[in-house]
C-alpha positions in Angstrom: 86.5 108.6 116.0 82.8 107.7 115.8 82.1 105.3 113.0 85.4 106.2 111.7 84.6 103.8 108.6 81.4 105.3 107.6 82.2 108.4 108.2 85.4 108.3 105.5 83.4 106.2 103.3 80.5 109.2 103.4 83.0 111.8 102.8 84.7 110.2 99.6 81.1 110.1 98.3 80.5 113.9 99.1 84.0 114.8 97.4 82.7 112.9 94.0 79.5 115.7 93.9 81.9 118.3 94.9 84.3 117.5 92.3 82.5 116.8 89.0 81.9 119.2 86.4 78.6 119.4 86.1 75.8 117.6 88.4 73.6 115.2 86.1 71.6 111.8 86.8 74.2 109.9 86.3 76.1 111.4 89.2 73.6 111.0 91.5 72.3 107.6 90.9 76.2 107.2 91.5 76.4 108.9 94.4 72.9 107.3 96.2 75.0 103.5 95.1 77.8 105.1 97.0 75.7 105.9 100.3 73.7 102.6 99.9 76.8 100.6 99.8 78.7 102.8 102.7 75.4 102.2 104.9 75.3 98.5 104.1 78.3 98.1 105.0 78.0 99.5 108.3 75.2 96.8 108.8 72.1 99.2 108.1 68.7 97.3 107.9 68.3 97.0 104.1 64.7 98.7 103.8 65.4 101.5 105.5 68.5 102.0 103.1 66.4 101.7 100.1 63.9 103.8 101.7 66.2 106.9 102.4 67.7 106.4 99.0 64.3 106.4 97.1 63.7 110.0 99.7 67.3 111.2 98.4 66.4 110.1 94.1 63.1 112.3 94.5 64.2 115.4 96.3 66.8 115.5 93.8 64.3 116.0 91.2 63.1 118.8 92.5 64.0 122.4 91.2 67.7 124.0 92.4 66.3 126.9 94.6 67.2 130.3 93.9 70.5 131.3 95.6 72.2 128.0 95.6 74.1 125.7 92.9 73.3 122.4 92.1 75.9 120.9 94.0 75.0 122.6 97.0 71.1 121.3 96.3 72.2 117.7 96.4 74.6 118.3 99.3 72.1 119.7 101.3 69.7 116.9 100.7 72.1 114.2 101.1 73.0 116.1 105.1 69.4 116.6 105.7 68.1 112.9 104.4 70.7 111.4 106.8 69.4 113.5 109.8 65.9 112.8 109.1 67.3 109.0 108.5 68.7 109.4 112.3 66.0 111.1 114.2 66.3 114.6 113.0 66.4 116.2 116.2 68.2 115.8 119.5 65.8 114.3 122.2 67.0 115.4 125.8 65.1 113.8 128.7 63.4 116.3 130.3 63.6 116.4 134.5 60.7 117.6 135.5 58.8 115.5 138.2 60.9 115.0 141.2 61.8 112.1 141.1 62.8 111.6 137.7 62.8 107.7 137.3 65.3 106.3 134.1 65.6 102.7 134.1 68.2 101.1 131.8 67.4 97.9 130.3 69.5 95.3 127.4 71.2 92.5 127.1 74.4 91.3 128.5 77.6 93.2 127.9 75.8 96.3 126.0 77.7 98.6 128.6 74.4 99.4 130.8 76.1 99.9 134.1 79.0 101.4 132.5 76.4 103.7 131.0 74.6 104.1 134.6 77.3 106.0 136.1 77.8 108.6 132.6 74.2 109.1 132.6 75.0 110.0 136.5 77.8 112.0 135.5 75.7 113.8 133.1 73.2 115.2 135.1 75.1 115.6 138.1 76.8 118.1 136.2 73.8 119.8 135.1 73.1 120.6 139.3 70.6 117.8 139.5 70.8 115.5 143.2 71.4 111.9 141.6 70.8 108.1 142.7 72.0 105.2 141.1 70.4 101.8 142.4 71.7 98.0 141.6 69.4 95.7 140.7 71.2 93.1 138.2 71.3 90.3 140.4 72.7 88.2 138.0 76.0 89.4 137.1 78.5 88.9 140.3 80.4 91.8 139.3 77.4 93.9 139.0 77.3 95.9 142.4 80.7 96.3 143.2 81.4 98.1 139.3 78.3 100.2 140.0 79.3 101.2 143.6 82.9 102.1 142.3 81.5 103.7 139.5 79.3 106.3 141.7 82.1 106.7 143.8 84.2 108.1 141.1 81.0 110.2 140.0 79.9 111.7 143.5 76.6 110.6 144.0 74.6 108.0 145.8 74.5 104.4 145.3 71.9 101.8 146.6 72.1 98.3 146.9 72.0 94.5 148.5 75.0 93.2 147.8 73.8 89.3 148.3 70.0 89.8 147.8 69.4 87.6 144.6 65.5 89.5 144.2 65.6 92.8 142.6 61.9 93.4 143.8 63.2 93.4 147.1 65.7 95.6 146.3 64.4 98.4 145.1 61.3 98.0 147.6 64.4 98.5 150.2 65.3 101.5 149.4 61.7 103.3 147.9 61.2 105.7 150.2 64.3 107.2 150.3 64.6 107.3 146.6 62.0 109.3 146.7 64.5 112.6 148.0 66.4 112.7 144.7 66.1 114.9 141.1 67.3 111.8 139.1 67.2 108.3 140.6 69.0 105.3 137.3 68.0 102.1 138.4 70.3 99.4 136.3 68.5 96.4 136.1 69.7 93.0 134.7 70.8 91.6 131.3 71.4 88.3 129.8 72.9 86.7 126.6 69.2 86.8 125.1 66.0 87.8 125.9 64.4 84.9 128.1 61.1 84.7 129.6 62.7 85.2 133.1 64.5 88.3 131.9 60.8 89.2 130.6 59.4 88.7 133.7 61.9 90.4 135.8 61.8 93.4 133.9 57.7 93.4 133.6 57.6 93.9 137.4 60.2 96.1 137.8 58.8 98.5 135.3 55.2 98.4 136.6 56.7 98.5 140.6 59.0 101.7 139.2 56.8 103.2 136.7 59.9 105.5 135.3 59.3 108.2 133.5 61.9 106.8 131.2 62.9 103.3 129.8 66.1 103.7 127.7 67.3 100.7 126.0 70.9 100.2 126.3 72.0 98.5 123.0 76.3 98.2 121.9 77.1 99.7 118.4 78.8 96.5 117.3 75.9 94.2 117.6 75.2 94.9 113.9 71.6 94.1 112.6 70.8 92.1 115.5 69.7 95.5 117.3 66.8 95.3 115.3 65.3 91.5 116.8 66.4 92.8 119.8 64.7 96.3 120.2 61.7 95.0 119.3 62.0 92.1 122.0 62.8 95.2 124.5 60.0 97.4 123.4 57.7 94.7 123.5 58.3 94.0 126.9 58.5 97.6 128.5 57.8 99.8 125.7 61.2 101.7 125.7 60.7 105.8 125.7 64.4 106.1 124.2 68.0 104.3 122.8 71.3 104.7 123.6 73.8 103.4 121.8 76.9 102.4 123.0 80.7 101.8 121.9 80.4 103.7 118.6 84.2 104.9 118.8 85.9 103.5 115.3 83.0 100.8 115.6 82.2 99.5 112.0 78.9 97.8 112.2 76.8 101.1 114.3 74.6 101.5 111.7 72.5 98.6 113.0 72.1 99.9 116.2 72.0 103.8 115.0 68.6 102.3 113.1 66.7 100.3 115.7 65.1 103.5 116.7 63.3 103.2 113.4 61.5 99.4 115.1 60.9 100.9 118.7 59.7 104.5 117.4 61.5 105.4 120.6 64.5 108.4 119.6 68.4 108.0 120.3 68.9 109.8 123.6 72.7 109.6 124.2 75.2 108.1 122.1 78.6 106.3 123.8 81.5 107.6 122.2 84.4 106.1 124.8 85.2 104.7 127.6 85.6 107.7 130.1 83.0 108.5 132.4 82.2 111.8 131.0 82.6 109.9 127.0 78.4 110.2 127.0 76.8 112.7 124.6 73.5 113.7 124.1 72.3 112.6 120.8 72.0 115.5 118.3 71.4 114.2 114.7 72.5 117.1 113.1 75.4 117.7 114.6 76.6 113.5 114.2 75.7 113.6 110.5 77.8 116.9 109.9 81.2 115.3 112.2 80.2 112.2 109.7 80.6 114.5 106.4 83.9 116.1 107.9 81.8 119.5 108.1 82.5 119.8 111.9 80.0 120.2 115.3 81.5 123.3 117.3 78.2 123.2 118.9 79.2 120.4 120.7 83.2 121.3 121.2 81.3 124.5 122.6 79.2 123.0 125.5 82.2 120.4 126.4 84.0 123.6 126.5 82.0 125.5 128.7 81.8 122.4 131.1 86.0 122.5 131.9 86.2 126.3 131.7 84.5 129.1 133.6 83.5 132.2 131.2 85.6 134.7 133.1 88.8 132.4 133.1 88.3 132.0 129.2 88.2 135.7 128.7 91.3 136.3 131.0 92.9 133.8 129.1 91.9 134.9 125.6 93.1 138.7 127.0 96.5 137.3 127.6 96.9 135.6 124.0 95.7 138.6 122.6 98.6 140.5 124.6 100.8 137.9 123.5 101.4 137.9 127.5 100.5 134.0 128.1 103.3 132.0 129.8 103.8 128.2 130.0 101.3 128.1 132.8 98.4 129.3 130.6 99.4 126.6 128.3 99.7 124.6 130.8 95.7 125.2 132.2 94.8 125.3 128.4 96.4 121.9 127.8 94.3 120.2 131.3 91.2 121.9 129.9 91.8 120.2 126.8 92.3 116.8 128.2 88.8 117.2 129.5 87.4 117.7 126.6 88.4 114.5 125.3 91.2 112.8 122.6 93.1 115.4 120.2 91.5 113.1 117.4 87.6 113.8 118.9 88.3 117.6 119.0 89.9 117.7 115.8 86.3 116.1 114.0 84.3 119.0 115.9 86.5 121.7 114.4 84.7 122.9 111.0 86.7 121.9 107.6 89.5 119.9 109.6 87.2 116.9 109.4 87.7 117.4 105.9 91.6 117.5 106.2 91.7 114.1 106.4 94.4 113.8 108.6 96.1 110.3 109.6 95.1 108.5 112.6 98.9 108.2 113.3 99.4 111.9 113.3 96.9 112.6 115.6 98.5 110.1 117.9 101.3 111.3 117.8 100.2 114.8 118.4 98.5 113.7 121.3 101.6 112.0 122.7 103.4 114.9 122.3 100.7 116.9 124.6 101.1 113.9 127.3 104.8 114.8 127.3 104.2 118.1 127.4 102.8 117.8 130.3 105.4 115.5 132.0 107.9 118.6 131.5 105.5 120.9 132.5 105.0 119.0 136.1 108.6 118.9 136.2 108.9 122.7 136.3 108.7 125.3 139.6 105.9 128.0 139.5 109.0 130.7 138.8 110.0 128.5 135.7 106.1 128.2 134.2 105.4 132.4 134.6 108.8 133.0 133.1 109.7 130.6 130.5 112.7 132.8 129.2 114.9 131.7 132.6 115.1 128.3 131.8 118.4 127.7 130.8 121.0 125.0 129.7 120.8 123.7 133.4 117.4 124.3 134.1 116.6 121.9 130.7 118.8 119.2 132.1 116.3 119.5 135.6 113.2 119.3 134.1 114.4 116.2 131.6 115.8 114.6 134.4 112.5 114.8 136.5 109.8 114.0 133.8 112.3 110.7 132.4 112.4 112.9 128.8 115.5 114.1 126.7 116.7 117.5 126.5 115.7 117.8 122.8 112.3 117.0 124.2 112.6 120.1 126.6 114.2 122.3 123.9 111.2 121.6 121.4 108.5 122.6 124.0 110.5 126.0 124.4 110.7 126.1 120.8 106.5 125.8 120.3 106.0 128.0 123.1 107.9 130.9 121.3 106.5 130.2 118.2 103.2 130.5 119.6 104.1 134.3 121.1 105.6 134.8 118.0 102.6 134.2 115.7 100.2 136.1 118.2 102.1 139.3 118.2 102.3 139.0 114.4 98.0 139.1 114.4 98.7 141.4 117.2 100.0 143.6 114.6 98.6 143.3 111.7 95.1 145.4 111.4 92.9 142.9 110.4 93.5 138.7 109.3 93.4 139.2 105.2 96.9 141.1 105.4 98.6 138.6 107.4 97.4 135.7 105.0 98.9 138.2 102.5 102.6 137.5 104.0 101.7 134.1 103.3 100.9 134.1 100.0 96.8 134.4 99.2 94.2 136.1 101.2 92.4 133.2 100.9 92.2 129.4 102.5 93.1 126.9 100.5 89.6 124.6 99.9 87.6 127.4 101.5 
């Protein structure tokens, strides 16, 4: 989960305002300690903590607006003061000359190249023709991880495997650059910012002349990211951030606030270490998977991207039917993989966020989907469409052939008839409220 530690330290302060009686001044100097300490703590530069706390005290001040209770006043202006605090709204590079030059620049180890080939993956997927070209020269490892990396992406690398002058590089390969939508050029880092470093990148970026500069900083360098931005922007003036290794991360808020030094907005945020674990950096929807309110926004569009329109309407036809076989589960469960970790799908969800749900169970929900899986694979076509013919022998095959028990196979049967079960049940009833009824309220708990 993405600043896991903030996040649950964010939502305990949230659940004080919620909670209380009545909302006074005592309350919310309370609450703005809370957020100061919970920001702090997650290595936040210290003025712009006091800054968005002094922004939080005054709003507060003002009159409840007609509509809304006083709770809900403060709530909304603790959500909307953290956006602003982050950027407040999502900057997406826009591809419009052709070619559209990005050139990645940071220090050593901040995930650049790493972050090359997502940044590849991205727009490749958006129907752009991509170009990714090498030109750390420093780091041995550098070309062949970018070359594999492309690889695995589908698009087109460039680079001089034993040519120790990026000038020359790039030069090499100008021209033909030049037949691309999107051409990343991943230049060089170090352990600090040196005056050959400076140099380096000073010709590169006036040879290149990119549209974009994105400085590539790690979540966990803490309030570092602030010397170090500045050091970047100075250099090359960087356009945009993006931040990288944020999962569970507990010091991102340095790096989430060197935008504030550069002026330049957080572009894409690393939340993984997949290729397609990139996401475009929309403030509103971080702050609200923060607060445990949820970002279906997002679980939308990384739905769309594993699942074609007309497959999800055959699919929701069959469920509605109560017609879906294992297979269907089975294509639902792939599509799911794609979309990322049970636990990162979960935080998108509206109110589940809110759940507060252990770590472990999630794990263990998600190893129970790998095993799935396993059994599934181990199944024939017949066995997948017709779930009911699977027998006492038939169980014994399929654990035998995924490396699983029985009692593993039996439980799999067991959730797959629940699931029929409970559809034909809303299949039946004439509208939600009565089947809650049969349950016992009407009404969600907490909603």
């Amino acid at each position: 989960m993405v600043l896991e530690k903030l996040g649950d330290s964010l939502k305990n302060t949230l659940s004080k305002i919620t909670n209380a009686m009545f909302v006074d001044d005592a309350l919310i100097s309370e609450v703005v300690k809370d957020i100061q300490r919970s920001l702090l703590q997650s290595d936040t530069n210290v003025k712009l903590v006091f800054e968005l706390s002094t922004k939080i005290r005054e709003r507060a001040k003002d009159k409840t607006p007609a509509g809304i209770t006083k709770k809900e006043h403060i709530l909304k202006i603790v959500y909307e003061e953290l956006t602003n605090f982050l950027g407040k709204e999502a900057h997406d590079i826009t591809i419009n000359a052709k070619p559209t030059y990005i050139m990645l620049v940071g220090l050593f180890g901040s995930g650049k190249t790493t972050t090359a080939g997502k940044i590849a993956k991205y727009y490749k997927k958006r129907g752009f023709k991509i170009a990714v070209i090498q030109t750390d020269t420093w780091r041995p490892a550098a070309y062949h991880q970018l070359q594999q990396l492309t690889t695995t992406v589908g698009v087109d690398f460039y680079g001089l495997e034993k040519e120790k002058n990026a000038i020359t590089i790039y030069k090499t390969f100008q021209q033909q650059l030049k037949d691309y939508d999107v051409v990343i050029v991943d230049t060089a880092g170090r352990d600090a910012l040196s005056e050959e470093l400076i140099a380096e990148l000073n010709q590169l970026n006036e040879l290149v002349n990119p549209q974009e500069r994105l400085l590539v900083i790690s979540g966990d360098i803490g309030q570092a990211a602030q010397t170090q931005a500045q050091a970047f922007h100075d250099t090359c003036k960087v356009t945009g951030v993006i931040v990288t290794k944020l999962e569970g991360t507990a010091k991102g808020g340095g790096a989430l606030s060197a935008c504030a030094v550069t002026n330049a907005p957080i572009v894409f945020i690393g939340v993984g270490e997949k290729i397609d674990d990139l996401e475009l950096f929309h403030p509103q929807r971080f702050v609200g998977r923060m607060l445990g309110m949820g970002d279906l926004e997002s679980l939308l569009e990384k739905a769309r991207e594993v699942i074609t329109e007309d497959n999800a309407k055959d699919m929701q036809d069959k469920f509605l039917k109560g017609e879906f076989t294992l297979l269907d589960l089975y294509q639902q469960m792939e599509a799911m993989k794609k979309m990322g970790s049970f636990g990162k799908i979960m935080e998108m969800i509206p109110g589940m966020g809110q759940l507060k749900i252990p770590k472990e169970a999630l794990e263990m929900q998600e190893e129970r989907l790998v095993k799935w899986r396993f059994m599934m694979d181990s199944m024939t076509q017949t066995e997948l469409e017709d779930p009911e013919q699977i027998d006492g022998s038939r169980i014994d095959r399929v654990a035998a052939g995924s490396g699983l028990d029985q009692s593993d196979v039996r439980e799999l049967l067991k959730q797959y008839r629940q699931s029929k079960k409970m559809v034909k049940m809303m299949k039946n009833e004439k509208d939600m409220t009565k089947m809650m009824k049969k349950f016992g309220g009407g009404k969600i708990p907490g909603m």
